[in-house]
N, C-alpha and C positions, 0 to 999 in steps of 0.2 A: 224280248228276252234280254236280261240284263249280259250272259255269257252267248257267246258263239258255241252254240253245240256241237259242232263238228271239228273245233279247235279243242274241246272240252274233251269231247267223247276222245279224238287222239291222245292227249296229255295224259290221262287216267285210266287208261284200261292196259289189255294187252290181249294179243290174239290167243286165243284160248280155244282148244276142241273140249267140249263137254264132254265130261267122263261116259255118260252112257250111251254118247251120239259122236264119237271120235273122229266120224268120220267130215263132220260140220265142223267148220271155225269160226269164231265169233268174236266179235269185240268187247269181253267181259274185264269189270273192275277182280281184281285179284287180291291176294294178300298185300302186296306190293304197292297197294295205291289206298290214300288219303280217303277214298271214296265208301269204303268197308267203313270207317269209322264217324262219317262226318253224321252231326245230328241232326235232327229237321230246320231247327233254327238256322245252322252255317248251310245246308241246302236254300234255305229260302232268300238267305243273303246273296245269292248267285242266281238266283231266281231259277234255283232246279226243283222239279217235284220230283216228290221220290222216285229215284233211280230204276226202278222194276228193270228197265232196259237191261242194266246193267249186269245181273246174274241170268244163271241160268236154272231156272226154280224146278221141282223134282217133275212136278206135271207138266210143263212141256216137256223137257226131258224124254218122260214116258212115252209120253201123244208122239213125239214126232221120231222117237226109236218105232214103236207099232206101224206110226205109217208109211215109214222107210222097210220095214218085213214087209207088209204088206201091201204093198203099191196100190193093187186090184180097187184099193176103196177110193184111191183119185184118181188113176189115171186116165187120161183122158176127160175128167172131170172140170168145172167149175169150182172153187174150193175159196172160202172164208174161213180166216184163220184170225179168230175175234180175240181182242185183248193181246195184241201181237208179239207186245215188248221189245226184244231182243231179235225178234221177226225166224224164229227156233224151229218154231211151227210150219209157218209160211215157205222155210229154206225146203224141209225135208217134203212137203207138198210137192216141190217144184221139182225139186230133184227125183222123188218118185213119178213123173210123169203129170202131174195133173197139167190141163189146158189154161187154165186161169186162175192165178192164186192173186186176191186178195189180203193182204194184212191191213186190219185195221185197228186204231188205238187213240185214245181220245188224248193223251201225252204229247205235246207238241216235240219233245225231243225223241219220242220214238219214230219219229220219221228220217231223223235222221241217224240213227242206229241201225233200224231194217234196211237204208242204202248203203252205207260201209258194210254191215254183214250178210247183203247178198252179192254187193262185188265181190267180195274177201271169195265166197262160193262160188260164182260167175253163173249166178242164175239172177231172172228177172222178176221182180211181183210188181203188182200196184200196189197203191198206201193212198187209204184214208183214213182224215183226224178226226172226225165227226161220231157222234154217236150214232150205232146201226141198231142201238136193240130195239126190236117191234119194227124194222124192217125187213122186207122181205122183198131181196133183188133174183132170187129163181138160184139160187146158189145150188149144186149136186150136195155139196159137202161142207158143212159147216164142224171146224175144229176150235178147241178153245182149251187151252193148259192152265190148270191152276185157277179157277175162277171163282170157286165156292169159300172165302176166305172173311167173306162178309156178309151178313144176315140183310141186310138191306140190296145190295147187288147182286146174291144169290136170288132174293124173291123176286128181284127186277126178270134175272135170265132166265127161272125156271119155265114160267109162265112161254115167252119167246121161243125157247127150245122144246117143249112140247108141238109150239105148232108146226115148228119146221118140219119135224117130226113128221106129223100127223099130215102136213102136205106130200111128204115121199123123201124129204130129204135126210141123209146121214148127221144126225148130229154126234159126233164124237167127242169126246172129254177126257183129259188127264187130272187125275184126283191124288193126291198124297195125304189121304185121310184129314182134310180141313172137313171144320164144324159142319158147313152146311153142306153136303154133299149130297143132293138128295136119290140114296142109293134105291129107294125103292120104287125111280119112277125111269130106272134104268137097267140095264144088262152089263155083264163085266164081259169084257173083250180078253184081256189081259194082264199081267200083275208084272211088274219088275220090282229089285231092288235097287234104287238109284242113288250111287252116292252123291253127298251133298256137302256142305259147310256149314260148321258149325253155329258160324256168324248169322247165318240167318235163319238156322233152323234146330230143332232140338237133339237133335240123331247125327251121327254124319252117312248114312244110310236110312233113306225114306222108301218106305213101303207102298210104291205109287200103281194104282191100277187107271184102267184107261175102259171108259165104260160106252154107250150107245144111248142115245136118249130111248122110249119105248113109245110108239105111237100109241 
């Protein structure tokens, strides 16, 4: 890595509780920081991939508002919280009770973003960088916020989350109506409206539901 990410991630962000999950704080880029506006070009110059770490996107949001109502679906659980980013997911996992939360993300700097924002919470996950899809480690609960956002990544997990599924496992999801959603191969849990910014998205309130895969 050309920057120190954990010099990086200090400099640019600032503690933030996400509007719909206030009760979580996180190290997110704000108005306030350089990082809202840099293009992929000056990202690459520093050798960051795009930041996802860095906000707090309408579907996890959702996902991990639902599983903080709802504890019953982890606690006590094993829990994967795939595509982890900002680790939003993985927090409210832990702090509802679950036995073992996972975050994982193939981002080499979201590793170091989910250890600043589960200190910041003073809860504990693992983290790994590696890709997990089409693994299957015996997980209770697999979660995942925001993932249907590409045609190509979306067919990769469909297929994955069906079987977790179909072995006994909870697969959960937070959706804010991206393209590839595949709503009819699931059940809706829940709906919020989750405000957001405008910088990254086209609303400043997103219609985000949280759905169950369907064996």
């Amino acid at each position: 890595m050309k920057t120190d990410p954990e010099r990086f991630i200090l400099d640019n962000t600032a503690v933030i509780a996400p509007p719909h999950v206030p009760e979580i704080r996180l190290r997110l880029a704000s108005e306030a920081h350089d990082l809202w506006l840099k293009t992929e070009e000056e990202l690459e110059e520093i050798g960051l991939p795009p930041p996802f770490w860095a906000f707090a996107w309408a579907g996890g949001q959702g996902l991990a508002r639902y599983v903080l109502d709802h504890a019953e679906i982890v606690r006590g659980r094993s829990v994967l919280d795939f595509a982890s980013g900002s680790g939003l997911v993985a927090i409210a996992a832990k702090r509802a009770g679950a036995a073992r939360v996972l975050a994982a993300d193939i981002d080499p700097w979201t590793e170091t973003a989910v250890r600043l924002n589960t200190a910041l919470n003073g809860v504990e996950v693992e983290f790994r960088g590696e890709d997990l899809i089409g693994s299957d480690e015996g997980w209770d609960v697999v979660l995942a916020g925001d993932v249907f956002y590409d045609s190509a990544f979306a067919g990769a997990l469909i297929p994955w989350f069906r079987r977790l599924a179909e072995r006994g496992a909870a697969v959960v999801v937070g959706d804010p109506g991206r393209s590839y959603c595949p709503k009819d191969r699931m059940a809706p849990l829940a709906t919020y409206a989750v405000p957001v910014t405008r910088v990254l998205e086209d609303s400043e309130v997103k219609r985000t539901t949280v759905w169950r895969f369907l064996p």
